[in-house]
Every structure is written in C-alpha cells, then in structure tokens.
N, C-alpha and C positions, 0 to 999 in steps of 0.2 A: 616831693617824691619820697618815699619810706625808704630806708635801707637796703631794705630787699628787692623792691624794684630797681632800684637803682645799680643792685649788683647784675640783676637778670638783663637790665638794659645794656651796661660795659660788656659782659660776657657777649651777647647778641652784635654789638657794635668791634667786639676784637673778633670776629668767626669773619666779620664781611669784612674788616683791613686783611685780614689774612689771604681770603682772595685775590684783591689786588697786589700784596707782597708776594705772593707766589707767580703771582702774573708778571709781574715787575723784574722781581728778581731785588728789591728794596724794601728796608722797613719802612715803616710809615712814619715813623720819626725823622727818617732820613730825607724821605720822599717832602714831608708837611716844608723843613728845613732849607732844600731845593726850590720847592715850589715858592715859597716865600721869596727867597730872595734872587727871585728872577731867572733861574737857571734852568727851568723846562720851558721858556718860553718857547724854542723854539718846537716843542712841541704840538701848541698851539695849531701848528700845521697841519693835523691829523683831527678830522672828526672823530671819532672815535676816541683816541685818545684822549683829544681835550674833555670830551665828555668823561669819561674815565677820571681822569685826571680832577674835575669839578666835583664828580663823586666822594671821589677816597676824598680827598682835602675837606668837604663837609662832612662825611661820617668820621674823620681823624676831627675837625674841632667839636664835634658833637659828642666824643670820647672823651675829647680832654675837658668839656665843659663836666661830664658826669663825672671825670675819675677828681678834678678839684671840689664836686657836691659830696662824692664822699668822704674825699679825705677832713673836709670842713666838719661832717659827722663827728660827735664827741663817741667817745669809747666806753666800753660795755664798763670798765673802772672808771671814769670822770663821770658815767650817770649813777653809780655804785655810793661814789661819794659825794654825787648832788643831794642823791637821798639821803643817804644818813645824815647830811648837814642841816637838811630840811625839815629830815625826824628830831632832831637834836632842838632847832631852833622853835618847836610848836610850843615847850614850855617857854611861860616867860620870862620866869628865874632863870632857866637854863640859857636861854639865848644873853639874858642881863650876862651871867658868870663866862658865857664862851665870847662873847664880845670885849670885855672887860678883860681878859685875858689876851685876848686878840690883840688888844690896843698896847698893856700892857709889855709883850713880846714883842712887837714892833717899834717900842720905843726904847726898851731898856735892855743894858748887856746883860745878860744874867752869868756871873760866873759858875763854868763847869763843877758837878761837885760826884765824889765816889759815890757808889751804891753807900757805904760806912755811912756816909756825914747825911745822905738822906734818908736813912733809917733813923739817923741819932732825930736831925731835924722832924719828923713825925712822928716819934715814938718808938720808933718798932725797934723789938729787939728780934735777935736772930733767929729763933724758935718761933714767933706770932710770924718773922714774916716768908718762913716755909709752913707751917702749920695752919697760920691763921687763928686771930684771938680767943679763940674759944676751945680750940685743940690742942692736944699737951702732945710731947714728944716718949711713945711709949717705948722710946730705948730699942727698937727693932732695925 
C-alpha cells in the first residue's frame, strides 16, 4: 500500500474508533488493553455489545497493523539520502573512492585536527581558502 493510502486508511479507521470511544466513554487503547486480558468478558452477555465489542477490537488491530506499515515507511530524508548515495555510486571511480574511504573510516581512529593544520595539510592558505585559487583578495 503507498503512503498515501495508507494515511487515508488510519484517518478513515481513527473516525470509526472514535464512534465506539464516544459510545464507550473509553479510548481504544484502553478498550483493545481490557479486551485482551479478559476484563469485558463479562460483557459477553450482551448481543449487541459483544458484536460491538468484535468490531472496535478488529478495526483497533487493523489500525495498528496500518499505523506499524507506516511508521516502517522510510522518510522523505532517508529516501533523500538513498538517492544521492545511489547518484554518487553510478561512477565507478566514485564508488571505488566512497568505498575505500568507507572501509577506511571504519577501521581507523583518525585524530581530530583544527581547521589551521587542514589548510596546512592541503595547501590552502587563508586567502585561496575564502577566495578560492584563482581570486585575489581586493582589500575591500
């Protein structure tokens, strides 16, 4: 089921617990919680109710079977950064180098270093690296 139905479904399946909660006078979390561990049974006694009772309890696990499909859904950022890892990985060089570093970072400590010591470590001096190597600093 897509996201969106799935949202259209929970909304539609919280309109009809809400009927029964208002009927009740109980949320349905409450109600599912009771029902479970034997505590309306005597309810049982009541056509009506029982049937009631058989209702909310499967549209309450039919709620909670859709509300754990959504939350299982990855997020609008985890598919954000599926793609870009997927765009990333199309070159081969590229995936060779983000691999290699991958493995890299997971096996070795790297000691922390100032912004100073990785300017020195690359080259850059402090004009290239606000300006950028080809832009001079016109004193402004």
């Amino acid at each position: 089921m897509e996201i969106h139905e799935l949202v259209i479904e929970i909304e539609l399946l919280e309109r009809r617990l809400t009927l029964y909660e208002e009927k009740y006078g109980i949320l349905s979390e409450d109600f599912y919680a009771a029902i479970m561990s034997g505590k309306l049974a005597h309810y049982d006694e009541y056509d009506e109710t029982r049937a009631d009772f058989s209702r909310w309890k499967g549209i309450y696990e039919t709620w909670l079977r859709c509300k754990q499909d959504y939350t299982a859904q990855p997020t609008v950022a985890e598919l954000n950064n599926l793609r870009e890892t997927a765009y990333l990985l199309r070159s081969p060089r590229n995936a060779e180098r983000l691999l290699t570093a991958l493995a890299r970072a997971q096996c070795e400590v790297v000691p922390s270093q100032s912004v100073e010591q990785l300017r020195r470590e690359v080259g850059l001096d402090e004009s290239e690296a606000l300006y950028g190597p080809d832009q001079e600093d016109d004193g402004e």
